[in-house]
C-alpha positions in Angstrom: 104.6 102.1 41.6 102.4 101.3 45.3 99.5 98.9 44.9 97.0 99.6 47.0 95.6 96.6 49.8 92.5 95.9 47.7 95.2 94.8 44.8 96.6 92.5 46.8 93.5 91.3 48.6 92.4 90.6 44.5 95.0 88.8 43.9 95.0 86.4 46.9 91.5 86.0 46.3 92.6 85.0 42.7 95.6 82.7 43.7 93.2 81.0 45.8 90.5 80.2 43.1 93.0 79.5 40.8 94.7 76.6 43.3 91.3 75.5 44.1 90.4 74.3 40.8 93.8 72.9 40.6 93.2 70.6 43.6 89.6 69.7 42.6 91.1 68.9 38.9 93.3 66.8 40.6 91.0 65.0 43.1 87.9 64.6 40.2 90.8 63.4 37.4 92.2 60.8 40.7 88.6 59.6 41.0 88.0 59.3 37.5 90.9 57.2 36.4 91.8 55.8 39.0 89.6 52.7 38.7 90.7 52.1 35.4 94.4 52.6 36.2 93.7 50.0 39.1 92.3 47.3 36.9 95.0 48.1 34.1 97.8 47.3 36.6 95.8 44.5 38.5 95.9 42.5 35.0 99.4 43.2 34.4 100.1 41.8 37.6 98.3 38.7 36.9 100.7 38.3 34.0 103.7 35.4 34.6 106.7 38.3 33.9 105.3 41.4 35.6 104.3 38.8 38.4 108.1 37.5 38.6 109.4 40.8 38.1 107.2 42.2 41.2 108.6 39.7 43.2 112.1 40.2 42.3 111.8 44.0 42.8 110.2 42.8 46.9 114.1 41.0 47.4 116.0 44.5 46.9 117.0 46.4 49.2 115.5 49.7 50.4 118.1 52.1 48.8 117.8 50.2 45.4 113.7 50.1 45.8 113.8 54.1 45.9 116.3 54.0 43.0 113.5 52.5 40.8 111.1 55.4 41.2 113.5 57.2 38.3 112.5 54.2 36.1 109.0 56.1 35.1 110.8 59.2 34.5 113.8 57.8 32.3 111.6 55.7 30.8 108.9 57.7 29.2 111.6 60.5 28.3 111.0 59.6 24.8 107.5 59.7 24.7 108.0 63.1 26.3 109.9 64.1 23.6 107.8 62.9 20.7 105.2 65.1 22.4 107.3 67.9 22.9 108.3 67.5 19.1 104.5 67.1 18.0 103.8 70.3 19.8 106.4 72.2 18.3 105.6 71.0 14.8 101.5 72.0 14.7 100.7 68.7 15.5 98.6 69.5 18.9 96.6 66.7 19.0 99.2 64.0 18.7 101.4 65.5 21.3 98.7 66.2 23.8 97.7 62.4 23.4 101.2 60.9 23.6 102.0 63.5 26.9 98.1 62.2 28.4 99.3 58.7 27.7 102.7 58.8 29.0 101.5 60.7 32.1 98.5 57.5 33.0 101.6 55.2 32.0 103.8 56.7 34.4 101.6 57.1 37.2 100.0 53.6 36.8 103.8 52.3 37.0 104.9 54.5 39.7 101.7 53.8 41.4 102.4 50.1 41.4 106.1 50.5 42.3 105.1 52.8 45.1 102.6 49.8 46.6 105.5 47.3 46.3 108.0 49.4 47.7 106.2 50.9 50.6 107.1 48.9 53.7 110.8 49.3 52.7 110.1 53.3 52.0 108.6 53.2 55.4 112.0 52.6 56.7 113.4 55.6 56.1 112.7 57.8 59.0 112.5 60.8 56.2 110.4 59.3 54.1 108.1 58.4 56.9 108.0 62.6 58.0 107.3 63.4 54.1 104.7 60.6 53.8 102.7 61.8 56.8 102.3 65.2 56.3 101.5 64.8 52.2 98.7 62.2 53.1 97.8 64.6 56.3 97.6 67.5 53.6 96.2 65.3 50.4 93.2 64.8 53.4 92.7 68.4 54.5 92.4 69.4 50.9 90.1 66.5 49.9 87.9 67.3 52.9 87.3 70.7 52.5 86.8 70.1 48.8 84.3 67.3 49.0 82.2 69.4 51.5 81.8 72.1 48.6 78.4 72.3 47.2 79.6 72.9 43.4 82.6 70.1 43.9 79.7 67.8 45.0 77.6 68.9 41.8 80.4 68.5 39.6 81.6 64.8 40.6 77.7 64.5 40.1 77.9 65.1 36.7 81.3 63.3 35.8 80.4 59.7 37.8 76.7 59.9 35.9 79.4 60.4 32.5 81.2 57.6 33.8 78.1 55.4 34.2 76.9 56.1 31.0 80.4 55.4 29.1 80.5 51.9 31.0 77.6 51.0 29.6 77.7 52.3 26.2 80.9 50.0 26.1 78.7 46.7 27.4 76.5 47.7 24.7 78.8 48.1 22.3 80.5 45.2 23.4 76.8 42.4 23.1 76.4 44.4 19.7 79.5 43.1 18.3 78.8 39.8 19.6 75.5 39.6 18.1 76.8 40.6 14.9 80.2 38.0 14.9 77.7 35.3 15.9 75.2 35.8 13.5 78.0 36.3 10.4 80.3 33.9 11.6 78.5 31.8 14.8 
């Protein structure tokens, strides 16, 4: 069976689209939960434990330091299973929420390992070539997307959504206050 060149001009153009809105999923779901995930960690590293165990993680040595990136992975195993066993059972809804909440877990941990662990992952000469050219890709991608018309409209859209979730939760937040001051002020 031949396929003739518009075929496999289609699906090109198809791949393409399809990988686009992968990357701009990406990039609006970084952007969106990032600045939660930021001030999540930031308060756990404010905490006396987390705080000692941050420093205690700064004395190892680089080999060790890379060694705790499986942490994450090991770590939320289970949760990926109980989603995995959700999923298989009906129970859709519970396993996409335990699989969304391991996932902002994981990368919030592995976010705030990678920060602590950078200058020693910098010392690997591999590392360093990997980094560069991820970050030099992660930028080309980001640029290209940000200069799109409908990516522009859509993070439009999803920061005014944001903005008006932030302050439904102050308001919500001054209503309950009212109310447990005026029943038990």
């Amino acid at each position: 069976m031949s396929h003739s060149p518009d075929d496999s001009l289609r699906r090109k153009g198809l791949i393409k689209r399809v990988l686009i809105v992968f990357a701009t999923l990406i990039v609006l779901f970084e952007e969106w939960i990032w600045d939660e995930i930021t001030r999540l960690v930031t308060w756990l590293a404010s905490r006396r434990l987390v705080a000692r165990l941050e420093r205690w993680i700064q004395t190892l040595s680089p080999i060790v330091t890379v060694l705790l990136f499986a942490l994450p992975l090991v770590g939320l195993l289970p949760a990926k299973i109980l989603a995995v066993y959700f999923l298989t059972h009906g129970q859709v809804m519970r396993g996409v929420v335990v699989l969304v909440v391991a996932k902002v877990i994981g990368t919030a941990v592995s976010a705030r390992l990678f920060v602590l662990a950078k200058p020693k992952l910098m010392t690997f000469s591999t590392f360093v070539w990997i980094y560069t050219r991820v970050i030099r890709l992660k930028t080309w991608a980001h640029d290209r997307l940000e200069s799109a018309i409908w990516y522009q409209n859509i993070r439009q859209i999803l920061m005014a959504l944001k903005q008006f979730l932030r302050e439904w939760r102050v308001g919500i937040r001054h209503s309950l206050r009212r109310w447990h001051d005026r029943y038990f002020g």
